[in-house]
C-alpha positions in Angstrom: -11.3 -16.4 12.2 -7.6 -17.8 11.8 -7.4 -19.9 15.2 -4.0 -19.9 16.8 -4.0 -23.4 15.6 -4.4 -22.7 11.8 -1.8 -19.5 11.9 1.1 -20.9 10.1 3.6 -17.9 11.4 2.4 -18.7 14.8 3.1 -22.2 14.5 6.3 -21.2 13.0 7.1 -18.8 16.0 6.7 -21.2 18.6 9.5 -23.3 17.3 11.8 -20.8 16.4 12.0 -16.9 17.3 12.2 -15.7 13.7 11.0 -17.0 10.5 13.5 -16.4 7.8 12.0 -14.8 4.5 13.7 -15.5 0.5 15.0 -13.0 -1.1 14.5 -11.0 -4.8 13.2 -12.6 -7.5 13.3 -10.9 -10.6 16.3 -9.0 -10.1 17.9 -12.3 -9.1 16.5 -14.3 -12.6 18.1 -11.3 -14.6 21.6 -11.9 -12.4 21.6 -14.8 -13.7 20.8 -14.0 -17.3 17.3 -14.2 -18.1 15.3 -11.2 -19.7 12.6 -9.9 -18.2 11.4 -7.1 -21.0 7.7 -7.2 -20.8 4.9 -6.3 -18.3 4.6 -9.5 -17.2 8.2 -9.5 -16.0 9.3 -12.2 -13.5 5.4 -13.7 -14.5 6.2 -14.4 -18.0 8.5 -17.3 -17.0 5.5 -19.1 -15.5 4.4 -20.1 -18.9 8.1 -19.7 -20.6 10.3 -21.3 -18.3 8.9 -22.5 -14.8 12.0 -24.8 -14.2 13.9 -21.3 -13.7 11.5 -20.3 -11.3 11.3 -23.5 -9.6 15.2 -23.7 -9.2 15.3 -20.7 -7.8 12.4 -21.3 -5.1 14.9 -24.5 -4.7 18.2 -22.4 -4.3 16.5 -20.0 -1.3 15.1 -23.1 0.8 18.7 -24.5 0.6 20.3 -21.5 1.2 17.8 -21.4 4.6 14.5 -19.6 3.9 11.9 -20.6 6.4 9.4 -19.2 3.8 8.9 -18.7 0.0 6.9 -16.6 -1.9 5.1 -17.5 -5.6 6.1 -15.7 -8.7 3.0 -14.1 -8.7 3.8 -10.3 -7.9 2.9 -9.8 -11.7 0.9 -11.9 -12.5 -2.5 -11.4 -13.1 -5.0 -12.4 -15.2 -5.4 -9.4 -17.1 -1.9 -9.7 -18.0 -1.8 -12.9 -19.2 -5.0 -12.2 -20.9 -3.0 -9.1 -22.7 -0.3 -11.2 -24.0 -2.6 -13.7 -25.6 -3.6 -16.3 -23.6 -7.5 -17.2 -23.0 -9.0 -17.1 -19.7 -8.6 -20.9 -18.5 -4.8 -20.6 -19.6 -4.2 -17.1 -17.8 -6.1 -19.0 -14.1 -3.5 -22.1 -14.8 -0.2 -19.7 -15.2 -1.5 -17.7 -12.1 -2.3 -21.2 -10.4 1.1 -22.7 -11.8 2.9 -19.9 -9.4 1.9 -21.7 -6.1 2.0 -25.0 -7.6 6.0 -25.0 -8.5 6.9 -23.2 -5.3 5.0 -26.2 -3.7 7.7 -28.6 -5.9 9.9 -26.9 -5.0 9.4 -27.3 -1.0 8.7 -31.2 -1.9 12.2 -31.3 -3.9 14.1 -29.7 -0.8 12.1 -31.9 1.6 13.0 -35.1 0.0 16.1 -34.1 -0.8 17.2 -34.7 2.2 16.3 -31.1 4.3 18.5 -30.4 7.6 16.4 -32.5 10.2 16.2 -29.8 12.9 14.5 -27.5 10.2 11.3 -26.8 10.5 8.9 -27.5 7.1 9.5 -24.5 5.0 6.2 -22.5 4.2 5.0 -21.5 0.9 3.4 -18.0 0.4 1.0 -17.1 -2.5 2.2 -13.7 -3.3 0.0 -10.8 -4.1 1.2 -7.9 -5.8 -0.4 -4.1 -5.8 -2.1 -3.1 -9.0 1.2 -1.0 -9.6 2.9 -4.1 -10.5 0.1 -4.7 -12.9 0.4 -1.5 -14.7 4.0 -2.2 -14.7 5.0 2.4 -14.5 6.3 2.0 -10.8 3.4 3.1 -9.3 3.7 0.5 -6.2 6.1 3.3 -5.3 3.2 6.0 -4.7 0.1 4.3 -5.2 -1.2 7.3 -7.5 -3.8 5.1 -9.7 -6.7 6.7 -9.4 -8.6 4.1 -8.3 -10.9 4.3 -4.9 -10.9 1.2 -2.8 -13.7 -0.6 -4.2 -11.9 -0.5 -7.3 -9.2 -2.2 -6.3 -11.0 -4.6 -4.7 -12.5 -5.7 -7.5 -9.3 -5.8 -9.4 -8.0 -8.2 -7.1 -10.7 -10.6 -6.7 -10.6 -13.0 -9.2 -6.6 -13.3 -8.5 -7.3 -13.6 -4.7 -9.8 -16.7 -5.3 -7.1 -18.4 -7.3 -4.4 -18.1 -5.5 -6.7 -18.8 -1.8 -7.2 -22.4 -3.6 -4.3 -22.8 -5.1 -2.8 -25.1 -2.1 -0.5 -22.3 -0.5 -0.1 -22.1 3.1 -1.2 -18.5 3.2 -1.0 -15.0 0.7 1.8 -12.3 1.2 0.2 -9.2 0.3 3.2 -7.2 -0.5 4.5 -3.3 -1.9 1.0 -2.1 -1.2 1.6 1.8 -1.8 -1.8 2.9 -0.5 -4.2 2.9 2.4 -7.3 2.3 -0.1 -5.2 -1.0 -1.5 -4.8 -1.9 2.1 -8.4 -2.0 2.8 -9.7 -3.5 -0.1 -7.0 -6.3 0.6 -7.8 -6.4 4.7 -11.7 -7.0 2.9 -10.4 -9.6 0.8 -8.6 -11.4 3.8 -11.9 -10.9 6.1 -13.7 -13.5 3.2 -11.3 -15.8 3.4 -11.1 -16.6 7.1 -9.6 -20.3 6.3 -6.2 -18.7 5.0 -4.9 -15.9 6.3 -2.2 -13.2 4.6 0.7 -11.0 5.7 0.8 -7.1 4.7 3.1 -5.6 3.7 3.8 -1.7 2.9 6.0 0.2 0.3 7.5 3.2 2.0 8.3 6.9 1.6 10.4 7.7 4.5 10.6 6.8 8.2 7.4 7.3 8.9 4.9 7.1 6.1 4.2 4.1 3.5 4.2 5.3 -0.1 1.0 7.6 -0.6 1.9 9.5 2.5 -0.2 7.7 4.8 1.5 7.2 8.1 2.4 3.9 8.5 1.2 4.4 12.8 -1.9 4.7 11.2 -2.5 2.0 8.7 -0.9 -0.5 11.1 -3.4 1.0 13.6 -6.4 0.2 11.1 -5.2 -3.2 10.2 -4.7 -4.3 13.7 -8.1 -5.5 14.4 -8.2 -7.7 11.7 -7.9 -11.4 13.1 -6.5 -12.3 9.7 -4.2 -10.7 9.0 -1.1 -12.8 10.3 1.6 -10.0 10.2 2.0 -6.5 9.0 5.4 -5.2 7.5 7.4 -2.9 5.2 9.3 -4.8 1.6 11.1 -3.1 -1.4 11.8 -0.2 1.3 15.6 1.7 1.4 17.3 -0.3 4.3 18.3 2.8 6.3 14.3 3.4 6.6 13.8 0.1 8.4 14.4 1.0 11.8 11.9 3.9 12.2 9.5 1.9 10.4 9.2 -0.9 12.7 9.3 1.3 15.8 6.3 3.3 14.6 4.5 0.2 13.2 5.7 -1.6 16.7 3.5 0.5 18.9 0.5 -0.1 16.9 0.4 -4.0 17.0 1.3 -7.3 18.3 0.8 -9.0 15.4 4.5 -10.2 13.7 6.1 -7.7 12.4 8.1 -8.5 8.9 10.7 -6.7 6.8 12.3 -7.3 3.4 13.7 -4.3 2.5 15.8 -3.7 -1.5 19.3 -2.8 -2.1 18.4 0.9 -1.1 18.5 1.8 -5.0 15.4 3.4 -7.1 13.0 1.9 -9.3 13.8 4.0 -12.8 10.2 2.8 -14.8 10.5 4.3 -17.4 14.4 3.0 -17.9 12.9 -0.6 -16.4 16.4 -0.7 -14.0 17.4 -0.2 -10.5 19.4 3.2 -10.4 21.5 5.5 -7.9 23.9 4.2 -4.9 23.0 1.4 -3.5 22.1 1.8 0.4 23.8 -1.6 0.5 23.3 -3.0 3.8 24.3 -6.2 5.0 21.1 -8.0 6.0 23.2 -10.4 8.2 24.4 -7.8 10.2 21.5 -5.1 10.1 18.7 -8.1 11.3 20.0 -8.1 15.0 18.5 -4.5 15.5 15.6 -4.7 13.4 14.5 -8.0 15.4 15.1 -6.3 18.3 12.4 -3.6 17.3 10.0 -6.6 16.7 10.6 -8.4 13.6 10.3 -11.7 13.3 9.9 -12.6 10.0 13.0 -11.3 7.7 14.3 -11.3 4.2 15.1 -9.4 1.6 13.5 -7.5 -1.8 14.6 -6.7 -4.9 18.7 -7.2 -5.7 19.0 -9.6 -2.8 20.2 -12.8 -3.5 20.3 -16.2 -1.9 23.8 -15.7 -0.8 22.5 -12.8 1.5 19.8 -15.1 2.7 22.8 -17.8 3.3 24.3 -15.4 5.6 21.5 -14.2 7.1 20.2 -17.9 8.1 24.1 -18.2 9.4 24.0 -14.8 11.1 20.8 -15.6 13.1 21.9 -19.0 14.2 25.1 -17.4 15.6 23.3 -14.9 17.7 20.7 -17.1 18.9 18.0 -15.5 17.7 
């Protein structure tokens, strides 16, 4: 069980009222000009280039993340294994994920970090088997898979990244309610490290395999390690309904990260339609008043919206 003592968001929370989250990843790599044209996408840098990825762990700490999250979303073992690499290789690049956004942290730290900041926490990030398959299926969760299925998919990764030195695993775009309970399994066997949730989503009211999200929040709630339970790479205008239905269902932390509001083309591999541009600075007031307390943003946000979120939230005292 994850003692009150050993719950980093907790610890986190006492300090401050909300824990500030980064922002996109990917998206934000191919902003600034690098090409991301395989499966692997954002994970292929991690044996490339993992400067690039370390600088831009680096750039959302400065720009006032509370909390990073490892370029692991990809990356898995049998993905590295696909493009070529044997299996000790594939465990190092999935390993090297944590390790650089743990340099990154000790960079910022001894570079000289704002004093009254509190040390910045480092997530190991888990991604769906969607991401794996790489067809934008973390959007409906239609693998056809059964939950012990995907539990065993995400086993091997899970040990890694548990022992990789992270201060806990964000489980995040989960599309299903079978993902989420092989995950909520997987947390339940590690009881020295405990994970966030958090949910892909449809509409208002239902994650992305229709489930309603009252209901999976409802099913997760007893699990002591499960830290928080929220919604990521969800249309912004969504938000609001989301954290009120998942609000009555827990008093765990509830976290949001939504995207630009634009939709995943897979086959075109490229954000398409209007953007439902919010401005997170503006928009967090009301979702923190529904209950969340940890915030950021998803895919095409950038660490100038994270700037002015930090600065937002300061102003208003939250």
């Amino acid at each position: 069980m994850i003692g009150v003592g050993a719950n980093p968001i907790s610890a986190l929370l006492e300090r401050q009222q909300i824990v500030i989250l980064d922002g996109g990843l990917a998206t934000e790599l191919e902003a600034r000009g690098v090409v991301l044209d395989e499966d692997l996408w954002s994970a292929a840098l991690l044996v490339d280039d993992p400067a690039t990825i370390e600088r831009l762990h680096r750039d959302y700490l400065e720009a006032g993340a509370d909390c990073i999250v490892s370029a692991s979303y990809q990356a898995t073992l049998e993905g590295f294994e696909a493009r070529g690499l044997d299996a000790p290789a594939a465990e190092a690049a999935l390993v090297r994920s944590v390790e650089l956004a743990l340099s990154a942290r000790e960079s910022f730290l001894d570079g000289g970090a704002v004093e009254a900041r509190a040390r910045p926490l480092v997530a190991a990030g888990i991604g769906p088997y969607g991401a794996y398959l790489a067809d934008g299926s973390e959007f409906s969760g239609d693998y056809g898979l059964d939950e012990n299925q995907l539990h065993e998919f995400h086993l091997r990764r899970w040990r890694l990244l548990a022992g990789a030195g992270a201060d806990l695993l964000a489980c995040e775009t989960i599309p299903s309610l079978a993902e989420a309970r092989a995950l909520a399994r997987l947390v339940e066997a590690t009881p020295e490290l405990g994970a966030w949730l958090s949910f892909s989503c449809r509409d208002g009211e239902r994650i992305s395999d229709g489930t309603e999200i009252a209901r999976v929040v409802a099913e997760l709630e007893p699990v002591d390690g499960i830290l928080a339970i929220g919604v990521n790479c969800t249309a912004p205008r969504f938000i609001s309904s989301l954290l009120a239905r998942a609000g009555a269902e827990t008093d765990k932390p509830l976290a949001v990260y939504p995207n630009s509001g634009e939709t995943w083309d897979a086959a075109g591999r490229r954000w398409t339609g209007d953007e439902d541009r919010c401005d997170l600075a503006l928009a967090a007031p009301g979702w923190i008043a529904l209950g969340a307390r940890l915030v950021g943003g998803c895919c095409r946000t950038t660490p100038a919206d994270i700037r002015r979120l930090r600065h937002h939230i300061s102003g208003t005292g939250c």
